[in-house]
N, C-alpha and C positions, 0 to 999 in steps of 0.2 A: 673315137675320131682318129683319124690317122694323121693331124696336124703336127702331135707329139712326135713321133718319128717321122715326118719331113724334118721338121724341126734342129730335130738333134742327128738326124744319119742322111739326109740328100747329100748329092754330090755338088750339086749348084748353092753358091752362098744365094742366091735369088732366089731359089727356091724356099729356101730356109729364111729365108726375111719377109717372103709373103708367107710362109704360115705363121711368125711371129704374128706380124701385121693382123693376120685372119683370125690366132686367138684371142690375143689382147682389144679386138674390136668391140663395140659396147660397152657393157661392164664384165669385162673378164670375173669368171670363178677364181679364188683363191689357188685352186688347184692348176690354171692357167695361168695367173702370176708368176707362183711357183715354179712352174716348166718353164718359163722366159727367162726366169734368176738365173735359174740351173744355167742355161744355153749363153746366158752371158758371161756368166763367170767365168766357164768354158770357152771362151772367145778372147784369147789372150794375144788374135795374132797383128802386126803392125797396122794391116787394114782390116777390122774388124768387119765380119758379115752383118753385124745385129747394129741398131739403131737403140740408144737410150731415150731417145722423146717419147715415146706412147708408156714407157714405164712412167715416165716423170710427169705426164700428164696426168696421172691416175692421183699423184698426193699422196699418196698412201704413207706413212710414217712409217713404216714396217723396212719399206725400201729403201729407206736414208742408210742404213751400213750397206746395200752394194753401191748407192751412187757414191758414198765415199771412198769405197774399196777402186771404185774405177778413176778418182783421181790422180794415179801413178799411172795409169795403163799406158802401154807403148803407142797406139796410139791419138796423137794430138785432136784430132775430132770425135774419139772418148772421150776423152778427159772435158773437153770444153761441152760436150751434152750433161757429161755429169755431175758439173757447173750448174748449166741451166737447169737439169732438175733439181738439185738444189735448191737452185732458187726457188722452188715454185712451192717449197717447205718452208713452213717456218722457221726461222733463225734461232743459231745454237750456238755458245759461246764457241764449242768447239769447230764446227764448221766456218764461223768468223774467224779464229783464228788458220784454220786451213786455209781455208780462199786468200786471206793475208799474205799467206805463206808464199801462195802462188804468183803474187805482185812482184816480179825480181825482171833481169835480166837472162835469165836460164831460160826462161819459159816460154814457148811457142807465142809469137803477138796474140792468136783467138783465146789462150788459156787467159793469160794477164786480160786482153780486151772483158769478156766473161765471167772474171773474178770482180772485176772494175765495177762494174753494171750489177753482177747479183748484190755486194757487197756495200751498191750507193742503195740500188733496191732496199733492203733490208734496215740501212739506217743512214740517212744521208748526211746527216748533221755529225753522226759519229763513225761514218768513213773516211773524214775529211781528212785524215792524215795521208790514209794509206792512196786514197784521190791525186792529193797532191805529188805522193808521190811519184805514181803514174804520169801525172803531168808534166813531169820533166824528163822523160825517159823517151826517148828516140827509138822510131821505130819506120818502117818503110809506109812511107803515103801519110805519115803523123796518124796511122790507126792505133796508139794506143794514146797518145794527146789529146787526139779526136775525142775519143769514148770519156775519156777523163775529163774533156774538157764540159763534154753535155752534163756529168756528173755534179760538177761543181755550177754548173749553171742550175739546175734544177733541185742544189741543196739551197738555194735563194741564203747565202750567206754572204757576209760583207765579206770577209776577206777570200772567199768563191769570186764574186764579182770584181774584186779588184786586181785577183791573177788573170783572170779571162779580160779586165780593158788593160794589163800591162802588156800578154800575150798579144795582143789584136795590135798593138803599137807601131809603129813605122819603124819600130829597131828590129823589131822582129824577124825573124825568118818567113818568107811570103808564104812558106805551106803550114806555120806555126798560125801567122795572124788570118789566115784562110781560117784555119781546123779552130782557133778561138773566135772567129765570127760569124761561121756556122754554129757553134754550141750559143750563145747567145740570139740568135733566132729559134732555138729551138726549146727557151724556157718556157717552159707551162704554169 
């Protein structure tokens, strides 16, 4: 098939992302995996041409050291796909610890937002620190409040519910107790 060399030698990144797209469709061969790692790993530039969702849709345990190797990448919607496929793995001290990691003020809002969410995903009762944390860290539009805030709602914990009714409070800042009154309609 001549997918491999669109792949790795076209001159258009579109052309190179639809034959990604076109191998990885189905259930890719292992040998078609393979060619996608290769082309990503190789994709080191600010806007990267390749897409990490259809690797991380696959589950595959094999591919956990590139999505972790893509958590540095330059750039920011890498890193937060290889977050999400992350998440779609089962939980590993080490990668709880990375996504942790990623919880700061350094880090792009979608990374922190992403780390938030896989991190409640995986264990919600035992994110609650690094949640909270989140929960008081300012961000434009209170998107990373927000995501923290649905977090702790949906860890159905007493003291989850009582930062999201102090948040919701008439002291509060109006886009605080907004982004804490949305997360409490939205427990499940």
């Amino acid at each position: 098939s001549e997918l491999p060399f669109i792949l790795n030698y076209a001159s258009s990144p579109i052309d190179r992302a639809d034959a990604m797209a076109t191998l990885l469709s189905g259930t890719p061969s292992d040998a078609a995996v393979q060619t996608a790692v290769e082309a990503v790993r190789a994709d080191t530039d600010l806007f990267p041409a390749f897409d990490l969702t259809r690797l991380g849709e696959l589950k595959r345990e094999r591919l956990r050291p590139l999505f972790r190797s893509q958590l540095t990448h330059a750039g920011f919607g890498r890193r937060t796909q290889a977050i999400r496929a992350l998440g779609l793995l089962p939980k590993t001290a080490e990668d709880t610890m990375a996504l942790t990691a990623l919880v700061n003020d350094k880090e792009p809002y979608g990374v922190v937002v992403d780390s938030v969410t896989t991190l409640a995903e995986w264990d919600p009762q035992g994110s609650l620190a690094i949640v909270k944390k989140a929960a008081k860290m300012p961000s434009l539009h209170e998107q990373i409040r927000s995501n923290a805030y649905v977090a702790l709602a949906n860890a159905h914990s007493e003291e989850g519910v009582t930062l999201l009714v102090t948040a919701a409070g008439p002291d509060s800042d109006a886009d605080v107790r907004y982004a804490a009154l949305t997360a409490m309609g939205k427990v499940d």
